[in-house]
N, C-alpha and C positions, 0 to 999 in steps of 0.2 A: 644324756642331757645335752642340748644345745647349749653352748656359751656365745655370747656377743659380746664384744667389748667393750670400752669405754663409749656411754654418751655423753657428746660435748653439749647437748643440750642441755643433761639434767644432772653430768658429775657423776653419776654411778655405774656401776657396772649391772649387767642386766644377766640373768640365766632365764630362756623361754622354755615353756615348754608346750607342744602338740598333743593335741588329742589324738589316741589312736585307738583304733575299734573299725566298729561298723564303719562301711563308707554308704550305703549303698541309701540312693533318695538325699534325704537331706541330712541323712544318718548324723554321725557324731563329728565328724569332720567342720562341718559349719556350726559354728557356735559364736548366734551374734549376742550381743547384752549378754553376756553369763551371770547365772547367781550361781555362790558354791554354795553349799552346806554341808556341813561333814554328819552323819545320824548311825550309830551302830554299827562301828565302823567301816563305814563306806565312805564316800565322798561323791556328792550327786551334784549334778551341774543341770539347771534349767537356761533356757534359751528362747529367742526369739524365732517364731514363725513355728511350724505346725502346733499350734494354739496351744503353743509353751514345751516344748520337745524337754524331755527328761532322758539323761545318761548317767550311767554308775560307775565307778570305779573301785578298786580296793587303795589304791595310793593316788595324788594329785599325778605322776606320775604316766597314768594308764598300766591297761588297758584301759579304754570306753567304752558301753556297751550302750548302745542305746534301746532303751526301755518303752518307749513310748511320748505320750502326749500329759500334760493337767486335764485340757478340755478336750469333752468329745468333739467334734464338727457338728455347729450351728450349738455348743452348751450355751456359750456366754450371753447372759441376759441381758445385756447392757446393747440399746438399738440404738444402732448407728449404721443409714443405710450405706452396703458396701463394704461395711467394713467387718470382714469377717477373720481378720487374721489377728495373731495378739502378739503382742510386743515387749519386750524390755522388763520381764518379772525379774521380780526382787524376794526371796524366799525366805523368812525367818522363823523361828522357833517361840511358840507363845505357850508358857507349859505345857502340856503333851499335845499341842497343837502345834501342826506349820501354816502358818499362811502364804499365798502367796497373791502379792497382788502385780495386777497386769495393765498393760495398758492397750485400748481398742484405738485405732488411726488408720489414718493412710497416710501416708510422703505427702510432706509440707502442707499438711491441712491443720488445722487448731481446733476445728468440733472435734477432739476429740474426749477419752473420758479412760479414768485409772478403777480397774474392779479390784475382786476380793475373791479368792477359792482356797477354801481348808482341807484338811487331809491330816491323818492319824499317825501315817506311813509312808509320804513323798511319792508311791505307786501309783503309775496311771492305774484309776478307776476306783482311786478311792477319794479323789477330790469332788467338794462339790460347789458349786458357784454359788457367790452371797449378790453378786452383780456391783451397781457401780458405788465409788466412796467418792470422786469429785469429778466435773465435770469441765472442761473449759468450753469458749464458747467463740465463734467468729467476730468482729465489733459490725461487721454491717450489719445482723439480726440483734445486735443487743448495743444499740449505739449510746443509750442511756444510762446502761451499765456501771456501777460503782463497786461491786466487789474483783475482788483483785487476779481471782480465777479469768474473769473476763478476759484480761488482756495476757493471760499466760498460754502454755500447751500443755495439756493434763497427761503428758505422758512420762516415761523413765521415771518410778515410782522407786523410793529405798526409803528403808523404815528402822528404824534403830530404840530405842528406851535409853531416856537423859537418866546419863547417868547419877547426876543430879537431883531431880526430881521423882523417877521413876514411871515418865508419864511416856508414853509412846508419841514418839515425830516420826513426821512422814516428810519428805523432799524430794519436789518432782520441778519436773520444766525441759524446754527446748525450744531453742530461738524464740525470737519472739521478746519477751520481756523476760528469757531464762529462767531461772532458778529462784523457788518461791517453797517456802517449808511450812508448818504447822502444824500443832497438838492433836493426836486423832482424842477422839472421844475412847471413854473405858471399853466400849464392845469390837472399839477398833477397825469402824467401817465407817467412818464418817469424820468430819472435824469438830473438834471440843467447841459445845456451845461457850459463843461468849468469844473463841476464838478469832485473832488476825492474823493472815497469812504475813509471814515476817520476807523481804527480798533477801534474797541470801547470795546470790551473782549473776554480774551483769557487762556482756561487754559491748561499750555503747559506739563500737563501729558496727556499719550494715557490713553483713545481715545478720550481726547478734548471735555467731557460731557457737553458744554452749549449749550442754545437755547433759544427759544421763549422770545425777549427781548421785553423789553417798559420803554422808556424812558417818566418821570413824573417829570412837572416843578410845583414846590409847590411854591406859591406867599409869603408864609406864611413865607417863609424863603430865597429864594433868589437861590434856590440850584436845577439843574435838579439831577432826580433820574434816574439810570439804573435799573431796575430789570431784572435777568435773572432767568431760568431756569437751574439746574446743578443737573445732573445725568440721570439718566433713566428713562423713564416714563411708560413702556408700557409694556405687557406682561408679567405681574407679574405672573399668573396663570401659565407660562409654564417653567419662570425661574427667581425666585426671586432672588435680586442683593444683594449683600453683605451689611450687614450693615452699613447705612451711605453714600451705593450707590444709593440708589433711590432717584427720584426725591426731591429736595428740594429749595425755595428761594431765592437768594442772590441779594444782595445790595450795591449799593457804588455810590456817590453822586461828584457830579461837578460843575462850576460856568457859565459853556460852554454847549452847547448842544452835543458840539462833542467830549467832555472830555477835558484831563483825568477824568476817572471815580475811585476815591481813596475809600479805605471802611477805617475804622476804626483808624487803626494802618496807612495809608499812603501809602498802597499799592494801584497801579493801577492796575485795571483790565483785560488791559492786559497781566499783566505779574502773571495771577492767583488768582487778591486781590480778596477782595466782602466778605459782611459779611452776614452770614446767619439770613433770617429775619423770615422763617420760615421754620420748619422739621418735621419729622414724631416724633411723641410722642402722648404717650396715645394710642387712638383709630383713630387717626389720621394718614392717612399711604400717604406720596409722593405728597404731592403738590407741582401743578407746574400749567404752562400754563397761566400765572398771567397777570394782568390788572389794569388800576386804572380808577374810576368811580369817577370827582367830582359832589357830589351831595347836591346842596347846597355850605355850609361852610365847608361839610365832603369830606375828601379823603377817599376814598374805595379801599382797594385791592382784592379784586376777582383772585380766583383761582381754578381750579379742583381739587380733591383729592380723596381718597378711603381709607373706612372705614375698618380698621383690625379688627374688634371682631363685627361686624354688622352680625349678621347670616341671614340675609334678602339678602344680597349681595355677592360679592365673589370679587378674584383678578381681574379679565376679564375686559378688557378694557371696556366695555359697563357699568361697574357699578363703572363711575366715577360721581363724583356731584360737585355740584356748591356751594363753599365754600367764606365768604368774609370777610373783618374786617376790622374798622377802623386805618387808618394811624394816628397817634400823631408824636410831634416831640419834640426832645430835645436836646435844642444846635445844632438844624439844623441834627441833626441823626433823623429817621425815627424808630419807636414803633410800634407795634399791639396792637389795646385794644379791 
């Protein structure tokens, strides 16, 4: 196990951990957006780019093996010219069902649009596509536009059931006007008629750096958690962000699934709050892409990140890894340990 030490960003102590297995292609080594899910005992990690890459392991730990794909080449039904690659799945468990839904894009476009593929068994080639559950959309072809999709990015999908209610949410967004959540319908491909997309964070300096959200309702304490993603994630190799602008963490907790979501001090996140739970320090460079894994009695947050002083590696998007840590809580705030 890697240990890191003290971050002065976020107060906790951090343990990473790397994926290890296959390297070979885009093998298991790059694991951008992770979802975990633990199913008979194994623990499977999906990812972004080969139209949803799937790896196994028997412990968080490793080995990784990577297994394959969700979608065949040219599955996903969802047209969108160009855009053939899928992005930032979020994989959960609907009674003897997984879903897992995906997101169709390119780098900084907004027509984009979040799908849907099931599976019995998380094995490539038993998934099969339901195509898309919402769509965003550019404002120059929809200038008249009033629903709220419109002015968002329909990508980085995570799905949860209020604990509450029992109804399935969904929360997606990046840049743009962030982070935007709402009630799927019973069949869980769509949004609950009747439904409004609620804002759930926002931060209102250009160019509006959040994304990849997940909302985590901790029993332990009574409080759903937001996690976003805030800064840059990609392309370090060709233009590193200023310090403090890459990728990093944040957190801010509510009594609601649909917020507000206050961090620290009482600020919502709409209006910019969120406290950072983890940052680059040490040898630790830009996590993001975050997740929570209960496993057991333990909350897991799972993240990708990229190694600064690793000379086995480098900035390039393909040498991100699969980094995790225990959640702790204190007076209802949320710790890494």
């Amino acid at each position: 196990m890697f240990s890191i030490g003290l971050c002065s960003c976020c107060s906790s102590s951090s343990n990473i951990e790397q994926i290890f297995g296959d390297t070979d292609g885009w093998g298991t080594v790059h694991i951008h957006d992770p979802s975990v899910v633990k199913h008979d005992g194994w623990y499977y990690s999906f990812g972004t780019h080969l139209r949803v890459t799937i790896a196994r392991s028997p412990t968080l730990y490793g080995p990784w093996k990577h297994l394959g794909s969700v979608l065949d080449a040219g599955q996903s039904i969802i047209e969108l010219p160009g855009r053939d690659d899928i992005w930032a799945p979020d994989v959960i468990k609907v009674g003897d069902t997984f879903h897992c839904y995906y997101s169709v894009s390119t780098f900084g476009a907004q027509n984009s649009a979040i799908g849907l593929a099931t599976s019995k068994t998380l094995l490539p080639g038993s998934w099969t596509d339901h195509g898309e559950v919402v769509r965003s959309y550019d404002l120059d072809d929809y200038p008249n536009a009033t629903e709220p999709w419109t002015i968002t990015n329909a990508i980085d999908p995570a799905v949860l059931f209020d604990a509450k209610t029992g109804k399935p949410y969904m929360s997606y967004g990046s840049f743009w006007t962030n982070i935007w959540g709402f009630p799927l319908n019973k069949a869980m491909d769509g949004i609950e008629e009747g439904a409004v997309p609620k804002h759930l964070a926002y931060d209102p300096v250009s160019p509006n750096p959040v994304e990849g959200p997940f909302i985590h309702y901790a029993s332990k304490t009574g409080y759903y958690y937001l996690f976003v993603s805030h800064g840059y994630c990609c392309g370090y190799n060709a233009s590193m962000p200023a310090a403090g602008e890459e990728y990093k963490i944040k957190v801010g907790r509510s009594k609601t699934i649909d917020g507000p979501f206050l961090d620290r001090n009482g600020t919502d996140m709409v209006n910019g709050g969120g406290d950072v739970i983890l940052g680059s320090h040490g040898w630790l460079y830009g996590p993001g892409g975050q997740g929570v894994l209960v496993d057991g009695k333990k909350d897991i947050l799972y993240y990708h990140y990229e190694s600064a002083v690793d000379n086995r590696v480098s900035y390039i998007d393909e040498d991100k890894y699969l980094g995790w840590n225990e959640i702790k809580y204190s007076k209802g705030w949320p710790y890494l340990v």
